[in-house]
N, C-alpha and C positions, 0 to 999 in steps of 0.2 A: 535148548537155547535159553537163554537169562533174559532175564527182562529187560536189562541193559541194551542186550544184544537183537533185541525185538525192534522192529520199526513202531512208529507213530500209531500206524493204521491196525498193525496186530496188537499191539497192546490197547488201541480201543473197541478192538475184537473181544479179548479178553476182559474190558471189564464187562462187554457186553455180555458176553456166557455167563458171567458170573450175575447179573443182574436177572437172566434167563432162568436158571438154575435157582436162586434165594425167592424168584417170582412163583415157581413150579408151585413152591410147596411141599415138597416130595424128598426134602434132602432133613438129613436129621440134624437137628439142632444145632450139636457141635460141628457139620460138616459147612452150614450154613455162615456160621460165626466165623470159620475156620476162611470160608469166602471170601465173606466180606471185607475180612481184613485185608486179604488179598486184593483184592479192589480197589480200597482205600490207597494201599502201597503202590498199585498201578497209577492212580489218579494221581496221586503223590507224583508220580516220575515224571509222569504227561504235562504235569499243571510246569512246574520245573523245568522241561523241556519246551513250553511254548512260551514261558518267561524268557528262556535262552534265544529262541527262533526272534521272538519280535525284539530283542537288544539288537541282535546281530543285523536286521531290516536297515538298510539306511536307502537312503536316496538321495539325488544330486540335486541341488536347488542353487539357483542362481541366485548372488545377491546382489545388493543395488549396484556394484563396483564392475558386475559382469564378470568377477571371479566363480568359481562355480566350487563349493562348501559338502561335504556328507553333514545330514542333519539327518539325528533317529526319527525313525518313523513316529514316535513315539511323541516329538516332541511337536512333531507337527501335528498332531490331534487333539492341542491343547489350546 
């Protein structure tokens, strides 16, 4: 399965092992490196997919007129 094809929670499984594994100590240099990068590219996807998640948040707010609006979640936290 791709990473694409991973959910949320397994790909933050993954970069957990890999954070588990560069921690040990125990892996040799270039497998470590080889890791990390891996990780990186996970975090990469993750970060990118919760920029997607919180656009996509809307909610319904009522405005003064009593017509009722989608407003991003986004913009209400500002």
């Amino acid at each position: 399965m791709s990473a694409e094809e991973k959910s949320f929670e397994e790909k933050l499984a993954g970069v957990k092992t890999v954070i588990d594994g560069i921690e040990s100590g125990k892996l040799p240099l270039e497998e470590a490196v080889r890791q990390y990068e891996e990780g990186i590219r996970l975090l990469d996807k993750m970060e990118k997919e919760l920029e997607d998640m919180k656009r996509r948040i809307t909610v319904m707010q009522e405005s003064a007129d009593g017509t009722e609006k989608e407003v991003p979640l986004s913009a209400q936290q500002e």
